[in-house]
C-alpha positions as CSV (number, residue, x, y, z in Angstrom):
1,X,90.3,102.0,-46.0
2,X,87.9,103.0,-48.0
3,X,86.2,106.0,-49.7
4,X,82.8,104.9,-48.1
5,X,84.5,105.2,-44.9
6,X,86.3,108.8,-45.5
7,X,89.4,107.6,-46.8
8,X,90.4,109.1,-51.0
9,X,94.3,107.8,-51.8
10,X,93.9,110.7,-55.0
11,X,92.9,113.4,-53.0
12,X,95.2,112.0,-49.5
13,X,91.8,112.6,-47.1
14,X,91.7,110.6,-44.5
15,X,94.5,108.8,-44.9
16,X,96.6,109.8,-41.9
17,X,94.2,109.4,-39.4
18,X,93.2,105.6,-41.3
19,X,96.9,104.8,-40.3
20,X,97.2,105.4,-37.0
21,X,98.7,102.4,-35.1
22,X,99.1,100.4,-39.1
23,X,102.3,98.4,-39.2
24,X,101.1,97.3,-42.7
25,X,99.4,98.4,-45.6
26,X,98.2,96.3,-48.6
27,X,97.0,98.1,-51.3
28,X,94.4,96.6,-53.6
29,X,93.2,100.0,-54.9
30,X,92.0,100.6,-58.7
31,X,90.6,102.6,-61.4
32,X,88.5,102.1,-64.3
33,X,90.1,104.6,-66.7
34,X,90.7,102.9,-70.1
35,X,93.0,105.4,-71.1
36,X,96.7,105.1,-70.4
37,X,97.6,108.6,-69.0
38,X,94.6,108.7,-66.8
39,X,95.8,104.9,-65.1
40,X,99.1,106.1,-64.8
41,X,98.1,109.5,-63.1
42,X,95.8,107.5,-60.8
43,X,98.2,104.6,-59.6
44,X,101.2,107.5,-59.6
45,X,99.0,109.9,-56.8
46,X,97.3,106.9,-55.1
47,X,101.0,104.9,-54.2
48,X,102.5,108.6,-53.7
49,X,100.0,109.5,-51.1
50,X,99.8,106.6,-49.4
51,X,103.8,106.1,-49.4
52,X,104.0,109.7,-47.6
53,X,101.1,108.9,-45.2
54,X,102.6,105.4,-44.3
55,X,106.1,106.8,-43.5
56,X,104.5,110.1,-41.4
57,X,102.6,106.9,-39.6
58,X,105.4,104.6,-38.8
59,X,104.3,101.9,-41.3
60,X,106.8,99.3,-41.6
61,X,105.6,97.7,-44.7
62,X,103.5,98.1,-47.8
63,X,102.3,95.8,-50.3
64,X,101.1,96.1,-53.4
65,X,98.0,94.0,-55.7
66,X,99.8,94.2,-59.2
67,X,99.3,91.9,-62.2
68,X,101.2,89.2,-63.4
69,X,102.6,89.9,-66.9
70,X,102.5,93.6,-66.9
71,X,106.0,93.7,-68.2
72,X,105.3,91.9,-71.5
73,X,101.6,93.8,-72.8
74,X,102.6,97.8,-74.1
75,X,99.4,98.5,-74.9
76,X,97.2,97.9,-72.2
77,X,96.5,101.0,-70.6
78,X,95.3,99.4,-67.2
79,X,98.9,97.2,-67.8
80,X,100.9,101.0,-68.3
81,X,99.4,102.4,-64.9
82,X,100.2,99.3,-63.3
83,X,103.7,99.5,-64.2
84,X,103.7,103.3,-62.7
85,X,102.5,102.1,-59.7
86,X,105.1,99.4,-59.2
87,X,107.9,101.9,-59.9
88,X,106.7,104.0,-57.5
89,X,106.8,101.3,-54.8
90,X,109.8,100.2,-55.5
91,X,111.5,103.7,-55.1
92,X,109.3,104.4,-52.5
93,X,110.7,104.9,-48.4
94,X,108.5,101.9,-47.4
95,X,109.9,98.5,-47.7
96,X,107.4,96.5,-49.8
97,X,106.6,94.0,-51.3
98,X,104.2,93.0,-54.2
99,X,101.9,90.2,-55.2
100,X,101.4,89.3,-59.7
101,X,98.7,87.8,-60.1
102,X,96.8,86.4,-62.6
103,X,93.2,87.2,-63.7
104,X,90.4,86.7,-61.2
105,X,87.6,84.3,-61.8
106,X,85.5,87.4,-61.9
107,X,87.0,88.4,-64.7
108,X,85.6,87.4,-67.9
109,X,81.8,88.6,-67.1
110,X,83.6,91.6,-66.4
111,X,84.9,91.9,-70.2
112,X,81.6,90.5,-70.9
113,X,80.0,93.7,-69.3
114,X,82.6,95.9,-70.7
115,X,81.1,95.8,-74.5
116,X,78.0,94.4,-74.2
117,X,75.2,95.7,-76.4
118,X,71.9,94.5,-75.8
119,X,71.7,90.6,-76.1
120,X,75.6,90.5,-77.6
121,X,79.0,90.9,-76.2
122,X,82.4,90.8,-77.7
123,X,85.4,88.8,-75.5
124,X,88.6,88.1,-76.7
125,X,89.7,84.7,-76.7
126,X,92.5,85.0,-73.7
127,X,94.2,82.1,-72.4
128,X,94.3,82.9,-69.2
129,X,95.0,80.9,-66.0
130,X,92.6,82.3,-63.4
131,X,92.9,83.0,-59.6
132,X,89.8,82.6,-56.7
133,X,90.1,86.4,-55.1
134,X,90.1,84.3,-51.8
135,X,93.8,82.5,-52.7
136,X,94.5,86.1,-53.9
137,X,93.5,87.5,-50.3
138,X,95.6,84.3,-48.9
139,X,98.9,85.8,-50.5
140,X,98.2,89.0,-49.7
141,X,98.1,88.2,-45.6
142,X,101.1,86.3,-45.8
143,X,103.0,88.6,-47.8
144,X,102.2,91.3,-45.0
145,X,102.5,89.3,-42.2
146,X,105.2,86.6,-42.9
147,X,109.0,87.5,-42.6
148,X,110.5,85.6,-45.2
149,X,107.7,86.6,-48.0
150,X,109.6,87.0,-51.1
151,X,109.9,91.1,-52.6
152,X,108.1,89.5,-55.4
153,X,106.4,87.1,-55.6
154,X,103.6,85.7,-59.1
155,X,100.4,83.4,-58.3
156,X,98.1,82.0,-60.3
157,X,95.4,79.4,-60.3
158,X,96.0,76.2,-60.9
159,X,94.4,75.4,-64.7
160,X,94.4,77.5,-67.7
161,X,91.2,78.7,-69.3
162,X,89.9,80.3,-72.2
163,X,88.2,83.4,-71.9
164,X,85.4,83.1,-74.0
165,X,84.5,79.7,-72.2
166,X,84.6,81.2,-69.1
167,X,82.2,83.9,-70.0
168,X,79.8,81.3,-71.3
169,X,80.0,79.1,-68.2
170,X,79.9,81.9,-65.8
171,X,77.1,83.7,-66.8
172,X,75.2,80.5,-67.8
173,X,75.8,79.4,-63.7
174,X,73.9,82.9,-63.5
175,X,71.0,81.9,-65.3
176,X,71.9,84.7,-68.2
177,X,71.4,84.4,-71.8
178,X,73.6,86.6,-74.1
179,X,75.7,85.7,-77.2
180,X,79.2,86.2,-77.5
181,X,81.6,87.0,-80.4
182,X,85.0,85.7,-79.9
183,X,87.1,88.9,-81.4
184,X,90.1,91.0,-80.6
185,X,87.9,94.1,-81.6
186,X,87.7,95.4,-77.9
187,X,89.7,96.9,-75.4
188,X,92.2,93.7,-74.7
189,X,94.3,93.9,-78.2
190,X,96.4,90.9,-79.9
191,X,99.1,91.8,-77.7
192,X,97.5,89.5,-75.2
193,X,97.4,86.9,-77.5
194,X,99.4,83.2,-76.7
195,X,101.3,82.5,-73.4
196,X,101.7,85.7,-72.5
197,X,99.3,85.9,-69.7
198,X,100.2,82.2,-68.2
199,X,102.7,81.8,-65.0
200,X,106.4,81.0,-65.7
201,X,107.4,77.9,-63.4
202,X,108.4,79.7,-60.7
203,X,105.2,81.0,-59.9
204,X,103.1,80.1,-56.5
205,X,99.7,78.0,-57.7
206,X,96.8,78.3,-55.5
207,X,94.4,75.3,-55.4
208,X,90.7,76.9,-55.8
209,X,89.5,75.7,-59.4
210,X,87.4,77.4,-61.8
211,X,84.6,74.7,-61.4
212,X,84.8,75.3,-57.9
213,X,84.4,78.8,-57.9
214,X,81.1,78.3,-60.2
215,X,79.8,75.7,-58.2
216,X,79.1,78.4,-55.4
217,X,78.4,81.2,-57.4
């Protein structure tokens, strides 16, 4: 479901006649907003409105894409709306069930674009422990199709990175030059600083690497 395809989880169009037949839903939707209220709003209507349409369809399950660590970060506004929408889930009339996970590989050109000016951009120096979107899309299957998937359940890839690096290597794969300033001047805040965004030891690690990821970019 899609908005290209007639489908809005804010405004509920579409979505009744998208889940005709659907015993499951997995919800990977999203939202750009960098302020808190306006994340929370959008992941509060989004789950609410597909909850309601899933139970007038006869869906038996619904999971959710959340991230891992959302618990530990107040000041992420992205982070606040997440935790709205995992609340909402949780008391919702669908069983569920949802996936943490870590950053994707895509992620640090993504903070690169984010405060980029001209030939300079600003990334914060994460330590991260990034995921391949396909062992993402992996977990997600399994956790609406298998019948002993876990409520919860956090995955991760399987080295940890640092941001910055990543930036550099990803976009020199691209053939792009542009310079980047280590700094916790942009949106992600010292609150995201340390461990903070690495999986505890019960967490699931999936086995596509960062180099491998490049290597077919």
């Amino acid at each position: 479901m899609s908005r290209s395809a007639g489908v809005d989880v804010i405004s509920g169009e579409g979505l009744d006649s998208a889940l005709e037949g659907v015993d499951a839903v997995i919800d990977t939707s999203s939202t750009n907003a960098f302020d808190a209220d306006a994340a929370t709003a959008f992941f509060q209507t989004a789950s609410t409105n597909l909850l309601a349409a899933e139970r007038r369809s006869g869906v038996r399950l619904h999971v959710a894409l959340s991230i891992l660590g959302i618990d530990l970060i107040a000041g992420n506004a992205h982070y606040a709306g997440k935790r709205r929408q995992e609340a909402v889930v949780t008391a919702g009339p669908i069983p569920h069930r949802i996936v943490r996970a870590t950053q994707f590989f895509e992620f640090a050109e993504t903070v690169a674009s984010w405060t980029r000016q001209g030939d300079t951009a600003v990334v914060p120096p994460l330590l991260v422990q990034p995921i391949a979107l396909g062992d993402v899309a992996t977990v997600l299957v399994e956790a609406a199709t298998l019948a002993d998937f876990p409520a919860t359940i956090d995955v991760a890839g399987p080295e940890p990175q640092d941001l910055v690096d990543m930036a550099r290597r990803t976009l020199a794969a691209r053939g792009q030059s542009l310079t980047l300033v280590p700094s916790w001047s942009g949106p992600l805040g010292l609150d995201m600083a340390g461990d903070v965004l690495l999986p505890g030891p019960d967490a699931r690690i999936m086995p596509t690497t960062f180099d491998q990821w490049l290597a077919a970019i």
